[in-house]
SEMAR-374255 format. One record per residue (C-alpha): residue number from 1; residue in three letters; z, x, y. Coordinates in steps of 0.05 Angstrom, whole numbers, plus 5000, padded with zeros to 4 digits. Layout:
# residues N
[NUM, 'ala', [Z, X, Y]]
...
# end
This chain:
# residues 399
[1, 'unk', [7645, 3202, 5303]]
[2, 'unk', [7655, 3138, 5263]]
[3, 'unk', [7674, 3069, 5285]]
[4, 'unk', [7750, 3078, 5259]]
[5, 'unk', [7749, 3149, 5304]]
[6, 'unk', [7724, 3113, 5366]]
[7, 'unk', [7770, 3060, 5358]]
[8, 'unk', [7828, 3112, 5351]]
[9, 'unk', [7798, 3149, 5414]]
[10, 'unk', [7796, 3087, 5458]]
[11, 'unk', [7868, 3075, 5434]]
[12, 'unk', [7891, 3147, 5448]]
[13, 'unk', [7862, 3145, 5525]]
[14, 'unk', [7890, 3076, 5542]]
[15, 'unk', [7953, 3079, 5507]]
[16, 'unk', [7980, 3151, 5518]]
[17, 'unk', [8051, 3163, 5523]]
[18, 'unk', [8046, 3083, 5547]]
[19, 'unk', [8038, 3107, 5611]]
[20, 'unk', [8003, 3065, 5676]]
[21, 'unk', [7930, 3068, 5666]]
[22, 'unk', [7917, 3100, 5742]]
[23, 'unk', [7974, 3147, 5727]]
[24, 'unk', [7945, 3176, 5669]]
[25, 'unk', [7877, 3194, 5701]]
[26, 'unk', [7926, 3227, 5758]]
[27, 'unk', [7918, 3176, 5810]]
[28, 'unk', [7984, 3151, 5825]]
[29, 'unk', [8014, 3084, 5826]]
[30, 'unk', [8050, 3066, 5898]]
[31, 'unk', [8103, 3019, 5870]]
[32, 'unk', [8109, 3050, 5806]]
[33, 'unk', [8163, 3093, 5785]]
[34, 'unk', [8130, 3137, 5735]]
[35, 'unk', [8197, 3173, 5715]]
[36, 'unk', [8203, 3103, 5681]]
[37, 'unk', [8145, 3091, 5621]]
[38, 'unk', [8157, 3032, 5601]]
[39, 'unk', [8181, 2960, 5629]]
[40, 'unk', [8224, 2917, 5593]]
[41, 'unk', [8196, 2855, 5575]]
[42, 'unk', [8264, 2824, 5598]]
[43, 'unk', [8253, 2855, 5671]]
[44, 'unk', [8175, 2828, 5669]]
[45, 'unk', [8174, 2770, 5721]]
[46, 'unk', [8105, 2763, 5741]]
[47, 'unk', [8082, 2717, 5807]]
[48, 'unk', [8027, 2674, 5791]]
[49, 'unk', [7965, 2693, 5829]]
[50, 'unk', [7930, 2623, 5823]]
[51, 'unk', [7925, 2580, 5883]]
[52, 'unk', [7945, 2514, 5860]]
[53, 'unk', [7958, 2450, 5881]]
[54, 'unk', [8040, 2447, 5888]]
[55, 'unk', [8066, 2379, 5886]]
[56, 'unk', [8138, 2358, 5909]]
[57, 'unk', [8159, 2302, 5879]]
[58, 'unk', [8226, 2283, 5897]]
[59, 'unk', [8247, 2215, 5866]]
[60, 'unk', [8206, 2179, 5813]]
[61, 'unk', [8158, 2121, 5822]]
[62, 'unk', [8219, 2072, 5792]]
[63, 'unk', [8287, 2084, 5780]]
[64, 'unk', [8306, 2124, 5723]]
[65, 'unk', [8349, 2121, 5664]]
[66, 'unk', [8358, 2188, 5636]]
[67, 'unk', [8370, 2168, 5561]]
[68, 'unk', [8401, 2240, 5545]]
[69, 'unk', [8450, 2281, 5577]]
[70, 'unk', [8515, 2315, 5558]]
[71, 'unk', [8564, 2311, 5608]]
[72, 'unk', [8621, 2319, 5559]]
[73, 'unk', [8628, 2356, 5496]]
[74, 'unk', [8676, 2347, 5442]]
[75, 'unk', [8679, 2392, 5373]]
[76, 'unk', [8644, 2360, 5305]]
[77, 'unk', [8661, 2395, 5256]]
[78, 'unk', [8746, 2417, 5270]]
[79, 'unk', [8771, 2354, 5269]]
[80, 'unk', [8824, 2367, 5324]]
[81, 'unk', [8784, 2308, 5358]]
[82, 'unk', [8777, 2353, 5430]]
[83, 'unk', [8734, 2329, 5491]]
[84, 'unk', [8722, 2376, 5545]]
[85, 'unk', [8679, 2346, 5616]]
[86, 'unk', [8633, 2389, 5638]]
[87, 'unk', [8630, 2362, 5706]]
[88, 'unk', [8669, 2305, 5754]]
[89, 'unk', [8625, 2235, 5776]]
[90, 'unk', [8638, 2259, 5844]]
[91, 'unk', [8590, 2307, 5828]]
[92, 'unk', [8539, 2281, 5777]]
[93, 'unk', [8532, 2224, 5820]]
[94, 'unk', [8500, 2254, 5889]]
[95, 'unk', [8445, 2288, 5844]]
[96, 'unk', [8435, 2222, 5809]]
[97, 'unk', [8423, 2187, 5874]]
[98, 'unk', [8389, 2235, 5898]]
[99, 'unk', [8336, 2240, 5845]]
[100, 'unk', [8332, 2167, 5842]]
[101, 'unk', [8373, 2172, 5772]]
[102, 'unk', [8401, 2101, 5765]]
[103, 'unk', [8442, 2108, 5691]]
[104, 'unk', [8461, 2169, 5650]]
[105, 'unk', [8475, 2163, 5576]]
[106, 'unk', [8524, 2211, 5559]]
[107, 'unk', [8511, 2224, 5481]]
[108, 'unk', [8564, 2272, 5456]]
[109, 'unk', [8625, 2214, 5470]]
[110, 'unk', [8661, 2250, 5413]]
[111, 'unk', [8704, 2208, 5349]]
[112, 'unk', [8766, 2183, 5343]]
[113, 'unk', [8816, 2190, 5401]]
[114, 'unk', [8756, 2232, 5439]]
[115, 'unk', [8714, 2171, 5456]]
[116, 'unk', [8766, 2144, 5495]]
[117, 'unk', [8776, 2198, 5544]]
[118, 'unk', [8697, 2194, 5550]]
[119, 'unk', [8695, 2125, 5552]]
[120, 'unk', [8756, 2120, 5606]]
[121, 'unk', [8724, 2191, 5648]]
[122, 'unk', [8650, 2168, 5660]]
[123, 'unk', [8642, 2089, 5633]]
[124, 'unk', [8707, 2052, 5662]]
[125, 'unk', [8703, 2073, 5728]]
[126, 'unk', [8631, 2067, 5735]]
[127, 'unk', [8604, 2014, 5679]]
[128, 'unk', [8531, 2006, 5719]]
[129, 'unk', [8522, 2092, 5721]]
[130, 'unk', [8540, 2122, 5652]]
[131, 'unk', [8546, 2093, 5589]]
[132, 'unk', [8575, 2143, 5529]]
[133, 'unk', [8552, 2142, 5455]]
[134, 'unk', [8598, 2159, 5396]]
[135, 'unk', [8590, 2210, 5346]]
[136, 'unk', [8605, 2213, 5272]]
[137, 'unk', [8677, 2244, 5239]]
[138, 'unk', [8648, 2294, 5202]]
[139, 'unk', [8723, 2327, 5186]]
[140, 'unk', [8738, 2267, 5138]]
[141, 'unk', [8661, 2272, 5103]]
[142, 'unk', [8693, 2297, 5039]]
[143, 'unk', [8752, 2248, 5037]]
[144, 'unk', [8745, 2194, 4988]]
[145, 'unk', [8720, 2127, 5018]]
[146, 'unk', [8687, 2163, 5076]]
[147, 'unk', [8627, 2124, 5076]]
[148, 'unk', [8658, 2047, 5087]]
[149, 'unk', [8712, 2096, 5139]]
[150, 'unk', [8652, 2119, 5177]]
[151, 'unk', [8622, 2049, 5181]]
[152, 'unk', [8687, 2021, 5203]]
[153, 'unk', [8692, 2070, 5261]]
[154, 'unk', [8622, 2050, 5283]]
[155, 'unk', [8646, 1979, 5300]]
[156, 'unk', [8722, 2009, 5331]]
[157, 'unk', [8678, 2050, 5376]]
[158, 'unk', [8632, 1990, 5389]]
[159, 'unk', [8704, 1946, 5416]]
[160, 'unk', [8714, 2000, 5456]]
[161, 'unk', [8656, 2011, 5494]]
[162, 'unk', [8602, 2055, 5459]]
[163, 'unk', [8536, 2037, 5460]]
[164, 'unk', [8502, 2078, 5415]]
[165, 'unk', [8513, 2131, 5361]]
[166, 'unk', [8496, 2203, 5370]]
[167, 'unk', [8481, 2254, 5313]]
[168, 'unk', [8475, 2329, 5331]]
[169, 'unk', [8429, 2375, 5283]]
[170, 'unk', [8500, 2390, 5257]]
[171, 'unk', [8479, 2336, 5194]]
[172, 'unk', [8427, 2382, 5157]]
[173, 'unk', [8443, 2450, 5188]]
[174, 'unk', [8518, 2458, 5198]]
[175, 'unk', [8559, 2404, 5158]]
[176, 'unk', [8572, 2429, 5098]]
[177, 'unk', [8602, 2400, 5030]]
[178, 'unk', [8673, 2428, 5040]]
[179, 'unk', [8661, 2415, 5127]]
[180, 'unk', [8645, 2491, 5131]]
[181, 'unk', [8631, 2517, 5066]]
[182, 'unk', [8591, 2501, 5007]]
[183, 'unk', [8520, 2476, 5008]]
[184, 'unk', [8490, 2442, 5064]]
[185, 'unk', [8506, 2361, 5068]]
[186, 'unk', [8429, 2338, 5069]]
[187, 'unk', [8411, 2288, 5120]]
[188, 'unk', [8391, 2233, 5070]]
[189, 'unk', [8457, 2236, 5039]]
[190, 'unk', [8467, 2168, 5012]]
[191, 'unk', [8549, 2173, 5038]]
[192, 'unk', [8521, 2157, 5112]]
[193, 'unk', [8484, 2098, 5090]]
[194, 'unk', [8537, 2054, 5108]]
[195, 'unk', [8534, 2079, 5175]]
[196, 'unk', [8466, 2073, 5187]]
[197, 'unk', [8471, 2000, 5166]]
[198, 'unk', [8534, 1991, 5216]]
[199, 'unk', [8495, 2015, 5272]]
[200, 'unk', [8430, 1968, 5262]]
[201, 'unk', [8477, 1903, 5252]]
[202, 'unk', [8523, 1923, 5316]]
[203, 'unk', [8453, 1932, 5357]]
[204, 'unk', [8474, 2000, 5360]]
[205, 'unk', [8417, 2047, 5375]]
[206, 'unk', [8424, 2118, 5338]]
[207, 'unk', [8394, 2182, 5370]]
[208, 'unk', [8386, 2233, 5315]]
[209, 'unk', [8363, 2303, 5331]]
[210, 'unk', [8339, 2342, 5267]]
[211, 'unk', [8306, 2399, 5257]]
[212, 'unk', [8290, 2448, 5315]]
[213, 'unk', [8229, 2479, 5349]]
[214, 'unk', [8189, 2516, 5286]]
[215, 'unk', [8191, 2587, 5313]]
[216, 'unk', [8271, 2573, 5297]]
[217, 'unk', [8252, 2580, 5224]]
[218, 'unk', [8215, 2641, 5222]]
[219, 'unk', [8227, 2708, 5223]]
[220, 'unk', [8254, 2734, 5290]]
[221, 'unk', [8207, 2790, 5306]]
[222, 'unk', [8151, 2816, 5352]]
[223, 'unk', [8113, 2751, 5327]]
[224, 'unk', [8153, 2699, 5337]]
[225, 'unk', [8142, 2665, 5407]]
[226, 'unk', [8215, 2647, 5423]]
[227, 'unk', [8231, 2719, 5415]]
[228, 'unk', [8275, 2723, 5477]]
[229, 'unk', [8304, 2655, 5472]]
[230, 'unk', [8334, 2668, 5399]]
[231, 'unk', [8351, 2741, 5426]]
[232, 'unk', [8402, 2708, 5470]]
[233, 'unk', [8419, 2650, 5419]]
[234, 'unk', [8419, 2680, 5357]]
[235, 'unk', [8451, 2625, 5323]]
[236, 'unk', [8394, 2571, 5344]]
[237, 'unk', [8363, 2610, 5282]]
[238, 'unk', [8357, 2580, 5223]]
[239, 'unk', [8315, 2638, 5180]]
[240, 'unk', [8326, 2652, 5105]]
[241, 'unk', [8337, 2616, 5043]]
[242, 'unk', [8404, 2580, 5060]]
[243, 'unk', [8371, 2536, 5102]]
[244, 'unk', [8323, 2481, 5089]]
[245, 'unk', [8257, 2480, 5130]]
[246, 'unk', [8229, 2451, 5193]]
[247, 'unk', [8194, 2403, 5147]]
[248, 'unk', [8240, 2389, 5093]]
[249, 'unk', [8293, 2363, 5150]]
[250, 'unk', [8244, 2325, 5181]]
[251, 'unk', [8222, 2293, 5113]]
[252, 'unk', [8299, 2273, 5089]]
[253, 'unk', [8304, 2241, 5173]]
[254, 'unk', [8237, 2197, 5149]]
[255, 'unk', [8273, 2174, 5092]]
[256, 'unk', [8329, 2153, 5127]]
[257, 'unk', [8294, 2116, 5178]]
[258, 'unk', [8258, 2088, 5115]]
[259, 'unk', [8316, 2055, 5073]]
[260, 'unk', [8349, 2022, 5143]]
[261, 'unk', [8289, 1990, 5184]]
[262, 'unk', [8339, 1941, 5214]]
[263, 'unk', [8365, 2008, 5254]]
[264, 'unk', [8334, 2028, 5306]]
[265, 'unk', [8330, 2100, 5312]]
[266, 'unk', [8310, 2151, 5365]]
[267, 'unk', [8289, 2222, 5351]]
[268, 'unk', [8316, 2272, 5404]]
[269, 'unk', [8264, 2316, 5429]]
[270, 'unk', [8200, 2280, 5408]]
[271, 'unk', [8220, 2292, 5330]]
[272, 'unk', [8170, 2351, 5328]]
[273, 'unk', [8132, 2361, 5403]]
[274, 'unk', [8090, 2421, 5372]]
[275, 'unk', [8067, 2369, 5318]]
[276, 'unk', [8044, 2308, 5352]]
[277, 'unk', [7992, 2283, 5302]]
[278, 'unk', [8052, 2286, 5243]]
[279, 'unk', [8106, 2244, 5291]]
[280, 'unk', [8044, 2195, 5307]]
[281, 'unk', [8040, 2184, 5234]]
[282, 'unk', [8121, 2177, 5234]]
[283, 'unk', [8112, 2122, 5291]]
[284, 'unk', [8048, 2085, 5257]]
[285, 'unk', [8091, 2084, 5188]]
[286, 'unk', [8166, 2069, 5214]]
[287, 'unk', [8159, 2014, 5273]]
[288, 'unk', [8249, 2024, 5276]]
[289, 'unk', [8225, 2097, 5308]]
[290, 'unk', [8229, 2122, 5373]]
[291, 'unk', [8230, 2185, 5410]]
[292, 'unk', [8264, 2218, 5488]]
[293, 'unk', [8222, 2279, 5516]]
[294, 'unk', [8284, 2311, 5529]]
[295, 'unk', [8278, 2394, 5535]]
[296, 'unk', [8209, 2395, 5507]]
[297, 'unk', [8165, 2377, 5572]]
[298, 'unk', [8156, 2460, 5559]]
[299, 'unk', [8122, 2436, 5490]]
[300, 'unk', [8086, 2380, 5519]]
[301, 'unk', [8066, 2410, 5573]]
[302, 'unk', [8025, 2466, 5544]]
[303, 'unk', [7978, 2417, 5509]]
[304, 'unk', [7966, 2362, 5567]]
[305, 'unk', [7906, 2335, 5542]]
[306, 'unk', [7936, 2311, 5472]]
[307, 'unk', [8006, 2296, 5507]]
[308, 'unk', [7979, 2247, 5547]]
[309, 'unk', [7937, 2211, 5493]]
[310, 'unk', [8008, 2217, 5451]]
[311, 'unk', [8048, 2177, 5503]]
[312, 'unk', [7988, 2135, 5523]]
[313, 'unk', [7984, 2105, 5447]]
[314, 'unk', [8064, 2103, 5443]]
[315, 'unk', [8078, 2085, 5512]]
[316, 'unk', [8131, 2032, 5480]]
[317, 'unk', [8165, 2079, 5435]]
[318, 'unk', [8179, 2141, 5480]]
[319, 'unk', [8237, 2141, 5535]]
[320, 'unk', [8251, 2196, 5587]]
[321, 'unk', [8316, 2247, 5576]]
[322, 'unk', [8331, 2316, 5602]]
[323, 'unk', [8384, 2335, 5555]]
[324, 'unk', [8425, 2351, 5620]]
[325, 'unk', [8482, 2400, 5610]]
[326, 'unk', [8521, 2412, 5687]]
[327, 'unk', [8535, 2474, 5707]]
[328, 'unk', [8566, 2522, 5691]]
[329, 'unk', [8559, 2510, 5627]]
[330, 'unk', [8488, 2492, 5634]]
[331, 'unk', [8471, 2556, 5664]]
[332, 'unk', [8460, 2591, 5583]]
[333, 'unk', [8404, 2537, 5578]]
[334, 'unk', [8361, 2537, 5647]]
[335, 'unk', [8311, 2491, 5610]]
[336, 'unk', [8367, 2440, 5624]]
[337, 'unk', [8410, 2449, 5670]]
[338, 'unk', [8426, 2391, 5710]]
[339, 'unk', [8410, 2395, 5785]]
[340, 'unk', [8365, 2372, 5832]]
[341, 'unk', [8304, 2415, 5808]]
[342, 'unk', [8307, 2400, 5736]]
[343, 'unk', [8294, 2319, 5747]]
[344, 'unk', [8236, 2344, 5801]]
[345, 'unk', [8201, 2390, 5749]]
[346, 'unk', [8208, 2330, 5706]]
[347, 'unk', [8173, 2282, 5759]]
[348, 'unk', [8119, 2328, 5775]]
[349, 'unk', [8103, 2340, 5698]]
[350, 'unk', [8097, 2271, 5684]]
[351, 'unk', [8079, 2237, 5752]]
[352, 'unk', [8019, 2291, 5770]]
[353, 'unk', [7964, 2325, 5755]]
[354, 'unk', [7983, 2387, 5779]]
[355, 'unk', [7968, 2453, 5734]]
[356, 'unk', [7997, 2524, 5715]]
[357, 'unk', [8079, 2511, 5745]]
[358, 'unk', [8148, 2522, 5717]]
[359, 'unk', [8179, 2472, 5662]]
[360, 'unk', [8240, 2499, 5676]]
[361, 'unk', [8287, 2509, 5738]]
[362, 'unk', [8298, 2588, 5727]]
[363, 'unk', [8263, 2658, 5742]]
[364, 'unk', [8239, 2672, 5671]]
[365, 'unk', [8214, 2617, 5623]]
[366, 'unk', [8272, 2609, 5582]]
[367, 'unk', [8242, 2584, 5522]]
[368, 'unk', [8173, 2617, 5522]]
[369, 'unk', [8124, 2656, 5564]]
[370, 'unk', [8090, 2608, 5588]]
[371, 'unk', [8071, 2541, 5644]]
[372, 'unk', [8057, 2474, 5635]]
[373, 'unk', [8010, 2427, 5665]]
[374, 'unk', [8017, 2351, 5697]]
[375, 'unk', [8002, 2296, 5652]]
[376, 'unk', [7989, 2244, 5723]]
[377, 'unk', [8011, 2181, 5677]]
[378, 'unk', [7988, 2106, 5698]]
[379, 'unk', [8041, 2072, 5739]]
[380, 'unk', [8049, 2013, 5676]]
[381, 'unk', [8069, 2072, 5630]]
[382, 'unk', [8110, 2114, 5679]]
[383, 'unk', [8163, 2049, 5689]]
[384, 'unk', [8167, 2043, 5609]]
[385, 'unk', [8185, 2115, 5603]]
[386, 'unk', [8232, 2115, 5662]]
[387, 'unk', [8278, 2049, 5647]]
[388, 'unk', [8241, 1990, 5612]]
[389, 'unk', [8239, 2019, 5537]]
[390, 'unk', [8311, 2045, 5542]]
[391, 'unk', [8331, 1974, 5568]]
[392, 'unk', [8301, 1948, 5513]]
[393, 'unk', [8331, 1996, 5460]]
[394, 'unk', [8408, 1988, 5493]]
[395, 'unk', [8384, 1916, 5499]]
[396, 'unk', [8408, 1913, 5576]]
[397, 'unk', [8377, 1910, 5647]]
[398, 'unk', [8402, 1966, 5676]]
[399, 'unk', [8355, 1978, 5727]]
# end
């Protein structure tokens, strides 16, 4: 017998008709159905045998200003200027208080006449909880004289109450030359300069989220380790050739933040939490650059050791966010579903040193198979990350 035979052997007895080990050598599983073979990976929910330390950390050290939630939604690429809340401050409040959640800024405050009905739903009646940012009018991005119209609504929306300016990865991966069709409008395009310029001489802090986590560019297949999470999101994929890479969005972002260092800008999402060393170099190079750790403590998480050093050395530059969505709505992404247990997973990742637990509030890991561990952050750093750096970037003491 040769080595490739043995091989094939080994493979034959373990692996028959992918059958329960015991079962195949006739000793019979208890809780196994064997009339069943196989077990969907989608029915696999597996309790952790480790016995570890299980911290409960129900409000954070200081209060907290969650730089990144999306209470409201409004469309950005129709033009019919729509806002839809997602919840009512009678109930966004109680879990705020709660979870020791002094100010929420609500991102996705919509253009036009949609800001308003943010502005006049969450901000008016409670100016010290929420405070709304405005988005850009992407429906009028092929009109002539778009550029100085888009700058001009920056400081309207400023009168009327925004405080900062919000860009989806719609700029880069959905806005296109003709709104929906024609080539992709690349983020560097020179016809939003005006509006970057706007937002740095208003004091108006812009939070850009571009590019997604990598496995989002690959193939979806049996290698890709977001398998299940782009099974039920198919369009969070951005595979094949009409789309530009991780890197080449991230690159055209730098650029930006390059040609307007008077702006201060924000990347959603750490920029790139699977690449820390490449968003260190963005920080070191482009001192107008921030980040939020918003729905990536599950990247984060896996690699303590080098998180920690990450936030340690940018302790200035990094501010806390969920990228809260209420129910139900929030229910299609568990990973951020505002309530109670998302904002504790969120204490316990940052506040302790506690290993091998949940980064999300749901059964199954609904962005990858796998846990996080506690990072157990100084006290000094923990208050910058929870309010002081955002109350520097908003320029207001909140807390």
């Amino acid at each position: 017998m040769n080595r490739r035979q043995w091989f094939a052997g080994i493979a034959g007895a373990t692996m028959g008709a992918q059958l329960p080990l015991r079962a195949q050598k006739g000793v019979p599983l208890k809780d196994v159905d064997n009339s069943k073979p196989t077990l969907l990976l989608a029915d696999f929910k597996p309790k952790s045998m480790l016995h570890a330390v299980k911290s409960d950390v129900e409000t954070p050290s200081f209060p907290v200003i969650d730089f990144h939630s999306h209470l409201c939604w409004g469309d950005t690429l129709d033009g019919n200027q729509a806002m839809d809340q997602l919840s009512t401050p009678d109930k966004v409040l109680p879990v705020m208080d709660r979870r020791g959640v002094r100010v929420m800024v609500i991102l996705t405050g919509g253009y036009g006449t949609a800001l308003p009905k943010a502005l006049n739903y969450w901000h008016k009646p409670h100016p010290d909880r929420f405070l709304v940012f405005v988005e850009p009018w992407y429906a009028r991005a092929n009109e002539p004289g778009y550029a100085n119209f888009q700058a001009d609504e920056l400081v309207k929306a400023r009168k009327q109450g925004a405080r900062g300016l919000k860009l989806l990865k719609t700029l880069g991966l959905f806005l296109r030359e003709h709104i929906k069709e024609g080539k992709l409008v690349k983020v560097d395009d020179p016809r939003f300069d005006p509006m970057w310029e706007s937002a740095g001489a208003l004091g108006m802090p812009v939070l850009i989220h571009t590019s997604d986590p990598e496995a989002f560019f690959l193939k979806t297949d049996d290698r890709n380790e977001r398998y299940e999470e782009l099974a039920h999101h198919p369009d969070w994929s951005f595979y094949g050739p009409e789309y530009p890479s991780n890197m080449e969005l991230q690159e055209a972002r730098n650029r930006v933040i390059a040609r307007h260092p008077k702006t201060t800008f924000v990347m959603a999402h750490v920029g790139d939490s699977e690449n820390l060393d490449y968003i260190g170099e963005c920080f070191d190079k482009y001192p107008n650059l921030n980040a939020d750790i918003s729905a990536r403590i599950g990247e984060l998480g896996r690699q303590p050791k080098k998180a920690k050093r990450f936030i340690e050395k940018y302790q200035d530059r990094i501010v806390f966010g969920t990228d809260a969505v209420p129910p139900p709505a929030g229910n299609e992404v568990p990973q951020q579903v505002f309530c109670d247990d998302l904002y504790k997973i969120y204490y316990r990742f940052l506040e302790t040193g506690d290993e091998y637990f949940d980064y999300a509030p749901a059964e199954t890991p609904p962005q990858g198979r796998w846990k996080i561990y506690g990072l157990g952050l100084q006290t000094s750093i923990l208050r910058k990350l929870y309010h002081e750096n955002a109350e520097r970037l908003l320029n207001q003491k909140l807390v």
